[in-house]
C-alpha positions as CSV (number, residue, x, y, z in Angstrom):
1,X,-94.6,42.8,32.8
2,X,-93.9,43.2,36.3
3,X,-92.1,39.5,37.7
4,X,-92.5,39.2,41.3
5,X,-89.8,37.5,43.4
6,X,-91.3,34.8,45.7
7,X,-89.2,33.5,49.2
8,X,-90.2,29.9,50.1
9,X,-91.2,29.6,53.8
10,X,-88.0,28.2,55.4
11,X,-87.9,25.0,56.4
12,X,-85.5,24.5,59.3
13,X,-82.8,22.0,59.9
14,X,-84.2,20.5,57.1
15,X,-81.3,18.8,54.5
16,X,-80.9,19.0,51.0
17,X,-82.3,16.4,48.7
18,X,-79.8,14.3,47.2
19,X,-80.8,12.4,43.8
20,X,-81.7,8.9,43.8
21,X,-78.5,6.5,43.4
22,X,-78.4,3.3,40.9
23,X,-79.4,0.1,42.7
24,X,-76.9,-2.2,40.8
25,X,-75.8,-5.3,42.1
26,X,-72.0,-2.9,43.6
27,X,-74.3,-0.5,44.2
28,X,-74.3,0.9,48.4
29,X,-77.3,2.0,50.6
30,X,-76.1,5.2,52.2
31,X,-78.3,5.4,55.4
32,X,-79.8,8.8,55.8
33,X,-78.3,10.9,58.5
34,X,-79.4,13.9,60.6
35,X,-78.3,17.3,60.6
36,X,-75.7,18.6,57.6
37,X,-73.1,16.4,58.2
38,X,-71.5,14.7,55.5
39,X,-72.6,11.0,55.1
40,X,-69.6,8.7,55.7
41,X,-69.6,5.2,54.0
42,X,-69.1,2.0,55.5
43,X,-66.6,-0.2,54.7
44,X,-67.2,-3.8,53.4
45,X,-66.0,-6.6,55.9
46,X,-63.8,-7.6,52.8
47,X,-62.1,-3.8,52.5
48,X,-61.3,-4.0,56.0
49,X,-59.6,-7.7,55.8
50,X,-57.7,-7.2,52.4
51,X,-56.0,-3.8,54.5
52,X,-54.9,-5.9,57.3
53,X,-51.6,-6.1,57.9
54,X,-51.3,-9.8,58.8
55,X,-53.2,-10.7,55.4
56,X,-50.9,-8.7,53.3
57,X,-48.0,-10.7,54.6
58,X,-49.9,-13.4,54.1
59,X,-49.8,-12.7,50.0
60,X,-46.5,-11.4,50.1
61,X,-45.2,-14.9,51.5
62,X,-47.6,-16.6,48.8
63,X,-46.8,-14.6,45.7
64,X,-43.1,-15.3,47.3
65,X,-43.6,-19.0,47.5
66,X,-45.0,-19.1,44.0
67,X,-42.0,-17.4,42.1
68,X,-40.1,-20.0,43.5
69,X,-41.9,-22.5,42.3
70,X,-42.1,-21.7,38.6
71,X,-38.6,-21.1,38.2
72,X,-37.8,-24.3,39.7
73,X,-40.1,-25.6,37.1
74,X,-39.6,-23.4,34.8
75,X,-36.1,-24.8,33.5
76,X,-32.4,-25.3,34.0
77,X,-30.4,-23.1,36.5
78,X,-28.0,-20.9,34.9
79,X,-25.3,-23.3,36.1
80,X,-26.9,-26.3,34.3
81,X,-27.0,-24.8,31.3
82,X,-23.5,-23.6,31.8
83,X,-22.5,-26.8,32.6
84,X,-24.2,-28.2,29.2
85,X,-22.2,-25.3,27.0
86,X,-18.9,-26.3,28.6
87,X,-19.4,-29.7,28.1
88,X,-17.5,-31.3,25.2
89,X,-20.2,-34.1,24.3
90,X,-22.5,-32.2,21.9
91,X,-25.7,-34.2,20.2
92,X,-25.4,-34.6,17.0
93,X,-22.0,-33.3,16.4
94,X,-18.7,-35.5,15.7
95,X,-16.4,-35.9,18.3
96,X,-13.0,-37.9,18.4
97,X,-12.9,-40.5,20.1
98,X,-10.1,-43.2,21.4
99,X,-9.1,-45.9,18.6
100,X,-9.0,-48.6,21.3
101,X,-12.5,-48.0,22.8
102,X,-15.2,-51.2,22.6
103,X,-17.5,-49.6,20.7
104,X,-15.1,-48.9,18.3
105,X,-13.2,-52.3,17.9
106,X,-16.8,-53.6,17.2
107,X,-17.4,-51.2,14.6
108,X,-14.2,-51.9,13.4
109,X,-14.8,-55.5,13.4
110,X,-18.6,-55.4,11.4
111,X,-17.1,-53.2,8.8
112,X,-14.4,-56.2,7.7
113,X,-17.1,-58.7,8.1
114,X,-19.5,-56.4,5.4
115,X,-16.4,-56.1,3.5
116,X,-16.1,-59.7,3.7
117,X,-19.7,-60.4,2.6
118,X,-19.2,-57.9,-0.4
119,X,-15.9,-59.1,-2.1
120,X,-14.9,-62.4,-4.1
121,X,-11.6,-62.8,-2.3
122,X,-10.9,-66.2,-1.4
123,X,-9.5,-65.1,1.7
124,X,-10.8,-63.3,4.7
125,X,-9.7,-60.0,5.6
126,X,-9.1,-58.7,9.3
127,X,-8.7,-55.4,11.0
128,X,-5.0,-54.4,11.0
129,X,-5.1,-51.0,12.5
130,X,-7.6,-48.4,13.3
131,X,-5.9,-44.8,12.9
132,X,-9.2,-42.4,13.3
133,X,-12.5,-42.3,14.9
134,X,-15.3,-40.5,15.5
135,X,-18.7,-40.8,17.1
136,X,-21.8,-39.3,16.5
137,X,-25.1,-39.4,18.3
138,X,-27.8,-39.5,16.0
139,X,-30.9,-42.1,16.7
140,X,-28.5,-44.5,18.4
141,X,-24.5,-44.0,17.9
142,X,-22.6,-43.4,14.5
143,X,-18.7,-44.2,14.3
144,X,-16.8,-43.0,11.4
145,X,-13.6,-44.8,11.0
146,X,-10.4,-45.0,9.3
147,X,-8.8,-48.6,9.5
148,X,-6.2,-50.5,7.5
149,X,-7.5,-54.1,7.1
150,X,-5.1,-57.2,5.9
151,X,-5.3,-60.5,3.9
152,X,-5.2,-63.4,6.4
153,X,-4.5,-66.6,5.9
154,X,-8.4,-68.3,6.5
155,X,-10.2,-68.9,3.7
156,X,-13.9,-67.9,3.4
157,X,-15.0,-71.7,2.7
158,X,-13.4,-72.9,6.3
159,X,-15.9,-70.2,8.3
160,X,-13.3,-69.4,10.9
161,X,-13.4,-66.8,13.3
162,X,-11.2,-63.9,12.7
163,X,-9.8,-63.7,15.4
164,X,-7.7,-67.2,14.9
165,X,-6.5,-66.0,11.8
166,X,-3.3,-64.2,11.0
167,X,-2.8,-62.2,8.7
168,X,-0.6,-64.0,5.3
169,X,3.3,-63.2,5.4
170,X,3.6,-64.6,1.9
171,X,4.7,-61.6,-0.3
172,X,2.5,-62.6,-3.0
173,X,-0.6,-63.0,-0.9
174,X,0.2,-60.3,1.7
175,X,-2.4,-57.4,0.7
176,X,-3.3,-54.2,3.1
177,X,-6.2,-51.7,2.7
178,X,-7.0,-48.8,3.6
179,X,-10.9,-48.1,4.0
180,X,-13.1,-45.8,5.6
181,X,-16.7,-46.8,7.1
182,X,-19.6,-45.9,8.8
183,X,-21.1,-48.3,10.9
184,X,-24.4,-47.4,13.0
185,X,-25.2,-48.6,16.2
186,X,-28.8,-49.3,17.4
187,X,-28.0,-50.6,21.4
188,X,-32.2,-50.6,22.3
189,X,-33.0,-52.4,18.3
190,X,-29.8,-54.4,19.1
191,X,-29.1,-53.9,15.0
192,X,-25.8,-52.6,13.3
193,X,-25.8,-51.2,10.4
194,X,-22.8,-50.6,7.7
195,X,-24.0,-48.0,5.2
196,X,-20.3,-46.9,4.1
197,X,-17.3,-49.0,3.2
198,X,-14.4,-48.0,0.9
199,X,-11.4,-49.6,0.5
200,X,-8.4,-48.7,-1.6
């Protein structure tokens, strides 16, 4: 079988057919052009603006203005928290503190007055000397104390204050303690508490 070769009549200047392109919703008309050169696409308004130089300074300075932002929100400087590691006051954790400070004479003074309340001495006892203490800071303060307490010479009956009464010189009435106690301050409850007391 003999094939014969057939030459289509040339059509001049005439361009190749490209193939139909998607009309999505991205999708770009490409407007048709003469002769065989290459079509050349048109940039969006929105191409042209994001590739101008002032704008990208623009979002530099932003994204600039940002960063500092969040890590001034973000938390504590490095010296802060340097500051907090250093710092000898630690939540939570006991720490000495000085025998003649006020909140320790008070604790000192509610931990006679609940030994007081607890014994059947005639007598009243009174804080003598205070020789350790610690504080704690739990929900409210916590002092932990060592204190030698003494017989005095007001009886329980007469309701004196202790600090008018002195402490007994008679050898056979003169009695020291020693005790330990933990008394717990509440300052915004106004309450104290004496969980501990032992005296020996």
């Amino acid at each position: 079988m003999i094939q014969q070769e057939i030459t289509p009549y040339p059509v001049p200047n005439q361009a190749a057919p490209t193939p139909p392109q998607s009309r999505g919703r991205c999708a770009e008309q490409t407007p048709p052009h003469a002769g065989n050169s290459p079509p050349t696409r048109k940039r969006s308004p929105l191409l042209r603006t994001a590739l101008s130089p002032t704008v990208m300074r623009s979002i530099v300075a932003l994204l600039a203005f940002c960063c500092l932002i969040s890590s001034t929100r973000g938390g504590p400087s490095p010296d802060f928290c340097s500051q907090d590691r250093n710092s000898g006051v630690k939540p939570g954790f006991p720490k000495r503190i000085k025998t003649d400070d006020p909140g320790v004479l008070k604790a000192a003074r509610h931990s006679v007055e609940k030994f007081n309340n607890c014994t059947n001495d005639i007598f009243l006892f009174k804080e003598s000397y205070i020789s350790r203490a610690l504080v704690q800071v739990v929900k409210g303060l916590k002092y932990m104390l060592e204190v030698k307490i003494g017989r005095t010479t007001c009886r329980k009956t007469t309701h004196h204050p202790l600090d008018n009464c002195d402490f007994q010189t008679n050898p056979d009435l003169k009695r020291v303690l020693s005790c330990y106690s933990e008394v717990w301050v509440i300052p915004w409850l106004r309450r104290i508490e004496v969980p501990v007391i032992r005296c020996h």
